[in-house]
C-alpha angles and dihedrals in degrees: 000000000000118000092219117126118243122223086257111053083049095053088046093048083047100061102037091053081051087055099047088043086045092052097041095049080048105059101065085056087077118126125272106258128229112269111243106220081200090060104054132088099266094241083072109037096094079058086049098052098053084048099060094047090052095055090043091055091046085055100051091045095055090037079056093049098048085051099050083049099229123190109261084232090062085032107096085039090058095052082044094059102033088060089053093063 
């Protein structure tokens, strides 16, 4: 038995090295999380807090806005301005 690669075998370790480069660049790609006001040291909770209600109200102004089905082009003017009220 020779120990030579076949085309194959390269083509296979080739694309399994490209999906384990692909899922490791991806997972730091995962959405922000809602800060938890209880879980943080008490000289920062009122941080925290605002925190939290500004990423709720983010939230509720793009979930508007999809809703609203505005162009990707307004969109990021309507969140703008939704947070402004």
């Amino acid at each position: 038995m020779s120990s030579k690669a076949t085309p194959s075998t390269v083509t296979t370790r080739g694309l399994a090295m490209t999906a384990v480069a692909a899922l490791l660049y991806a997972a730091p790609a995962l959405a922000q999380k809602i800060v938890d006001p209880s879980k943080v040291a008490p000289e920062y909770r009122e941080a925290a807090e605002k925190r939290q209600a500004e990423q709720l109200k983010l939230i509720a102004c793009h979930k508007s806005a999809k809703e609203a089905k505005i162009l990707p082009r307004d969109f990021a003017k309507f969140v703008s301005e939704c947070l402004e009220k």
